[in-house]
C-alpha positions in Angstrom: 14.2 -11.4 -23.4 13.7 -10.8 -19.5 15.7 -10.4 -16.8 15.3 -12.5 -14.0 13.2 -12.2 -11.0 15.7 -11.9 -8.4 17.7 -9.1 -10.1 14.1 -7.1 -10.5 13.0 -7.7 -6.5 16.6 -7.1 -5.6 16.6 -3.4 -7.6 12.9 -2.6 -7.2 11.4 -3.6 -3.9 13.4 -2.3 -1.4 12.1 0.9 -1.1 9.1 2.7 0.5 7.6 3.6 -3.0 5.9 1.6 -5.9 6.4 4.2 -8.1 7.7 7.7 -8.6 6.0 9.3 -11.1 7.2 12.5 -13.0 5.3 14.3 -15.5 6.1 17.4 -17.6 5.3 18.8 -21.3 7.1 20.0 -23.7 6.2 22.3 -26.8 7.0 21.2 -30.3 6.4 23.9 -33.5 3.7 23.1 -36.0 3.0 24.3 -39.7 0.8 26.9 -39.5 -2.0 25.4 -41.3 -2.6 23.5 -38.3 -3.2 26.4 -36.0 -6.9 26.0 -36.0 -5.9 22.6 -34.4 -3.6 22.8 -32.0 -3.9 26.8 -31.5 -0.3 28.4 -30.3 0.7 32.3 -30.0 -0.6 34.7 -32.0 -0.7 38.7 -32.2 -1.5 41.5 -34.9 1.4 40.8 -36.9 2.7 37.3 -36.5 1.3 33.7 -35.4 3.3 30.3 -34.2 1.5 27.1 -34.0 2.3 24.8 -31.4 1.1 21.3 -29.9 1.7 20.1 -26.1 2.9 17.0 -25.7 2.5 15.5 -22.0 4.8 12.5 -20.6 4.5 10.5 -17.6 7.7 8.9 -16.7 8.5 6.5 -13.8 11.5 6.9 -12.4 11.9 3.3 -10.4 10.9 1.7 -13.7 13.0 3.8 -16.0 9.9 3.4 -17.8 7.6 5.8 -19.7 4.1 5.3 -18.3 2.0 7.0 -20.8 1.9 10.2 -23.3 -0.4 12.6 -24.7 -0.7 14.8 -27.9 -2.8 17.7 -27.0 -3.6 21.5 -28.4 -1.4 24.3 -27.1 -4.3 25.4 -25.2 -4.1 22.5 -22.8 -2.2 23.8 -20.6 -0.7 21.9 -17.4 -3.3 22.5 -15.2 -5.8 21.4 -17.4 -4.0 17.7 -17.6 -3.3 17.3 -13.8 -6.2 15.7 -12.9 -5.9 13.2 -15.9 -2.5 11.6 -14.0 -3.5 7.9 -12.8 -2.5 7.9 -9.5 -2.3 4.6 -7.3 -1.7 3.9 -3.9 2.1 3.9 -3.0 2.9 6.6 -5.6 5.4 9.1 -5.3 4.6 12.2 -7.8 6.8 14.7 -8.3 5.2 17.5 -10.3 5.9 21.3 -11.3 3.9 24.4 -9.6 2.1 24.1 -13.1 -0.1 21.2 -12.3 -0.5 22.4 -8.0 -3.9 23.0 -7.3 -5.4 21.7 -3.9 -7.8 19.1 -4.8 -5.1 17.7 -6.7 -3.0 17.6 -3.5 -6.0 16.0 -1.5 -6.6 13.4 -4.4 -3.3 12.4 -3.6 -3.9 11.8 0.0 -7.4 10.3 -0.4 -5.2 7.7 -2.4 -3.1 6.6 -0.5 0.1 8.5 -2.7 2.7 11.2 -1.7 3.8 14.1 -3.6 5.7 16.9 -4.3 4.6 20.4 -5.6 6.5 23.9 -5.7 4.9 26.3 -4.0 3.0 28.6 -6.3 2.9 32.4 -5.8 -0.2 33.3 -3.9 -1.3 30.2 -2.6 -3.0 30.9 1.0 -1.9 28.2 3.7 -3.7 28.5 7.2 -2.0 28.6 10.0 -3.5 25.1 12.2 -3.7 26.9 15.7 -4.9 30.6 14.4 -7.2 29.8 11.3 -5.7 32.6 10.1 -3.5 32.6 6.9 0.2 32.8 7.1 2.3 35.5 6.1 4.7 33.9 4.4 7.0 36.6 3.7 6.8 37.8 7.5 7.5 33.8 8.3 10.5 33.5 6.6 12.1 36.9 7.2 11.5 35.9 11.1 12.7 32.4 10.6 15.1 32.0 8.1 14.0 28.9 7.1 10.8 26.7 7.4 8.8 23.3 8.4 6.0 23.7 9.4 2.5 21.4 8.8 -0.5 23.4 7.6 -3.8 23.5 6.4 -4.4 24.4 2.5 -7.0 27.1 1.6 -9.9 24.4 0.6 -13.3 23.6 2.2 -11.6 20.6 3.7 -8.7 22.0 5.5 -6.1 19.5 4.2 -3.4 18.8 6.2 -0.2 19.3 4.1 3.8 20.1 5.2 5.5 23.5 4.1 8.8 23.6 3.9 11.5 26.3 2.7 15.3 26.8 2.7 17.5 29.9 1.7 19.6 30.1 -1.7 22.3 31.4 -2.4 22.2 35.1 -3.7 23.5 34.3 -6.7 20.8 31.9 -7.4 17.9 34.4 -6.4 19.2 36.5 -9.3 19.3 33.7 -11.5 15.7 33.7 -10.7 14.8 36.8 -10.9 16.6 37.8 -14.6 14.3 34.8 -15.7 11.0 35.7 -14.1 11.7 39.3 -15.6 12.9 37.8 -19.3 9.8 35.5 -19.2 7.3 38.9 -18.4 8.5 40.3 -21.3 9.0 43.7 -20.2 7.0 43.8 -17.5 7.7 44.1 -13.7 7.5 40.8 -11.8 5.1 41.8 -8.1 7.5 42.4 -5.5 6.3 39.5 -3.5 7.5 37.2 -6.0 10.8 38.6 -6.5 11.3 38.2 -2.8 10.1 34.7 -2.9 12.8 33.8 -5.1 15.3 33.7 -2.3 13.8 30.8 -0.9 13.1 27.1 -2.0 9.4 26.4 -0.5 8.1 22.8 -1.2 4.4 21.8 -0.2 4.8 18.0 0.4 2.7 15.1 2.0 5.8 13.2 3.1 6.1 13.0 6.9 8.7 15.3 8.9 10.3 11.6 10.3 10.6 10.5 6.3 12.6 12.9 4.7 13.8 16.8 6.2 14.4 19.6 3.6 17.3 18.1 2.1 16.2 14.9 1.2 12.8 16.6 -0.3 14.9 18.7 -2.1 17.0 16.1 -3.5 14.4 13.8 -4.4 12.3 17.1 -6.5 15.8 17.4 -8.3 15.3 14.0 -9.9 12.4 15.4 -11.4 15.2 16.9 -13.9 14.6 13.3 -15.4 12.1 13.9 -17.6 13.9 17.2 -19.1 16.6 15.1 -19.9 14.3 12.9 -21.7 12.6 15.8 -23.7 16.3 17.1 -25.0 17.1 13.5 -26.3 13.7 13.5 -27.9 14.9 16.5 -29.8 18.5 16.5 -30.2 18.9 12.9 -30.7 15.6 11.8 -32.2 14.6 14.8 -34.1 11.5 14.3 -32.7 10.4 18.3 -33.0 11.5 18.4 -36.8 7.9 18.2 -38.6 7.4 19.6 -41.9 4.1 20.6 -43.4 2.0 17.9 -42.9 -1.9 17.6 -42.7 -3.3 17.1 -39.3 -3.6 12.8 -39.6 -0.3 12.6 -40.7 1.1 14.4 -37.9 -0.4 12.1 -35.6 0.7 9.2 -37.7 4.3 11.0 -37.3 4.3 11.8 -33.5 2.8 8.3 -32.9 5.3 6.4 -34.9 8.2 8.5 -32.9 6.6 7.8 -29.5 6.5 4.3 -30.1 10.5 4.6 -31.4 10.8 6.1 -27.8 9.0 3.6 -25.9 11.4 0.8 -27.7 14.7 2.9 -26.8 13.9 3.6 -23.5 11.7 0.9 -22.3 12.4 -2.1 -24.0 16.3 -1.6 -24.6 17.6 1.0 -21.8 15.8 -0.2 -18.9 16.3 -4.0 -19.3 20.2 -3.4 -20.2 20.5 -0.9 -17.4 19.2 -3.2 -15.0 21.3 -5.6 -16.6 25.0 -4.3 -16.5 23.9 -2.8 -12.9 23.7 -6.1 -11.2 26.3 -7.9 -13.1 28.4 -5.7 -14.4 28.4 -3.1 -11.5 28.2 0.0 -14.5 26.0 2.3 -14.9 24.1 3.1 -18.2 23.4 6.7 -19.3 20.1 6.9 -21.4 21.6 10.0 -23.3 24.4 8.1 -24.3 22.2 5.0 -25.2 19.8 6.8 -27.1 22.7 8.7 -29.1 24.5 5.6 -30.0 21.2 3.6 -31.5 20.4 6.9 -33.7 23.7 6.7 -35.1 23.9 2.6 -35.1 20.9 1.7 -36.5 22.0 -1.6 -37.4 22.1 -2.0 -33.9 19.3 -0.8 -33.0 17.6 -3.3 -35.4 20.0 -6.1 -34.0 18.5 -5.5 -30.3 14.8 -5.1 -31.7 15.5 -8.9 -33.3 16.6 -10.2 -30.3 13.7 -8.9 -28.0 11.3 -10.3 -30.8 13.4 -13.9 -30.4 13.4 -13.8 -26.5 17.1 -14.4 -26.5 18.5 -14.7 -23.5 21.0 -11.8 -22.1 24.9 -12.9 -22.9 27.9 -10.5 -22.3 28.8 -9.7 -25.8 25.1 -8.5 -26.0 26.2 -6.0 -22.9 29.5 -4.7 -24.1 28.8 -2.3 -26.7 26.7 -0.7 -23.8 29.1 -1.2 -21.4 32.4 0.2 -23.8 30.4 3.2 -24.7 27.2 3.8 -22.9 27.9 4.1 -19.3 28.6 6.8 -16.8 32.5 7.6 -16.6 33.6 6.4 -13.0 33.9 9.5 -11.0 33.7 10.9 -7.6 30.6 12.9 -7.8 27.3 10.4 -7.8 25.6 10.4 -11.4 22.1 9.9 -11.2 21.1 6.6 -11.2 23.2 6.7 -7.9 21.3 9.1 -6.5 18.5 7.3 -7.1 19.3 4.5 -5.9 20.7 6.8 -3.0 17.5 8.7 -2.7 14.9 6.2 -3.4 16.1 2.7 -2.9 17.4 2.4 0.7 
């Protein structure tokens, strides 16, 4: 069952970027038994074992590009390096996976990317050699865009960028950073940071200013999204005391369950009702109304393995109870499309 090739070049092809990749992890609880495993948290009087599971999630594709099951240990850094990157990329990462050979693998690519600043990061300034004062910058300035060299042997050229927030924002920040410190006092620098948005970025000035950067990083919320239907709607982080095969037989089997939903049902209907049907399809709802239709989700899995061709009774019960309600504020496939596809 395919849609045709003039709907795909029409939707896909008409931006700058092949793809634009977003990858995140999210924690799932273990049986203790498997701590030895997949390690986790663990003091003098309690211990809590947990696995990482890493997803790489194109969002001109609407397709999942590849996952992984790893120990706790494994942090985001450590898996940075593993991303395949190609040439025309877009990658829109956390400050968990920034480091600056990752940023310069980028370049040497031929992909763009997008990376929170990380507290402490040096950036020298190109006329001085010196490095910036960030905090004296931005109290001077207000705001900032500026291009810059990254603390590394090869002086890589990158773009810095920061905007204000709102105050009540900041302190949004700053009750987190403190919750998430657990008692302890966050360094002052960083507290001050938090009234500021600061990007490091490869895109060019002419490309996109600080809006458009910022709007684009928001569609990294994606892949969140994603991870809460995982686990609301797919019980995907329910796992009882199982041996350490069977819970990769387990995760495996619902990975595959999510590759089906999302890329061989929600992408080829979205794509679909979008060009014919002028709707848009909401992957929560989707996802939600296959869990609690299974019938139907065996119905659409029959016709994908018969190649039947698209018809519009096949697209209604997507259309009656799957799409975006019309309203005045963009959802996010318009944004998208807004963002990335003009």
């Amino acid at each position: 069952m395919k849609v045709s090739d003039i709907e795909i070049g029409a939707f896909k092809t008409c931006g700058k970027y092949k793809r634009v990749l977003v990858q995140d992890s999210t924690i799932i609880k273990l049986p203790l038994r498997l701590f030895k495993v997949f390690s986790g948290v663990s003091n003098a009087y309690s211990a809590v074992c947990n696995a990482r599971v890493q997803g790489v999630y194109d969002l001109l594709s609407g397709c999942f590009i590849s996952f992984s099951i790893d120990p706790y240990s494994k942090n985001d850094l450590s898996a940075a390096p593993q991303l395949k990157i190609q040439k025309g990329d877009l990658v829109l990462r956390d400050r968990g996976y920034c480091t600056n050979s990752e940023i310069k693998r980028h370049i040497d690519i031929g992909a763009d990317c997008i990376f929170r600043h990380k507290y402490n990061s040096i950036y020298i300034d190109r006329h001085t050699g010196k490095a910036i004062d960030l905090k004296s910058v931005l109290v001077n300035q207000g705001k900032l865009d500026m291009e810059v060299y990254l603390n590394d042997e090869n002086r890589t050229k990158v773009r810095l960028i920061a905007a204000p927030v709102k105050i009540e924002v900041a302190n949004k920040r700053r009750m987190k950073a403190k919750k998430e410190m657990r008692g302890h006092n966050p360094p002052p620098g960083l507290l001050f940071l938090m009234s500021w948005t600061i990007f490091i970025t490869t895109i060019p000035r002419p490309q996109a200013d600080f809006k458009k950067v910022f709007e684009i990083y928001r569609l990294r919320w994606r892949i969140e999204i994603m991870f809460k239907i995982w686990k609301s709607n797919m019980n995907f982080a329910k796992i009882h005391n199982v041996s350490e095969n069977q819970l990769k037989v387990m995760l495996t089997a619902r990975l595959i369950m999510i590759v089906i939903c999302i890329n061989l049902i929600y992408y080829p209907y979205y794509l679909k009702i979008r060009v014919q049907y002028k709707r848009y399809l909401s992957i929560m709802k989707l996802v939600n109304y296959l869990m609690i239709n299974p019938e139907m989700l065996n119905k659409y899995l029959s016709l994908i393995k018969s190649n039947e061709k698209y018809t519009k009774s096949l697209c209604m019960p997507f259309i009656k109870y799957c799409t975006y309600d019309k309203r005045n504020r963009l959802n996010y496939c318009q944004l998208l499309e807004e963002l990335l596809l003009s």
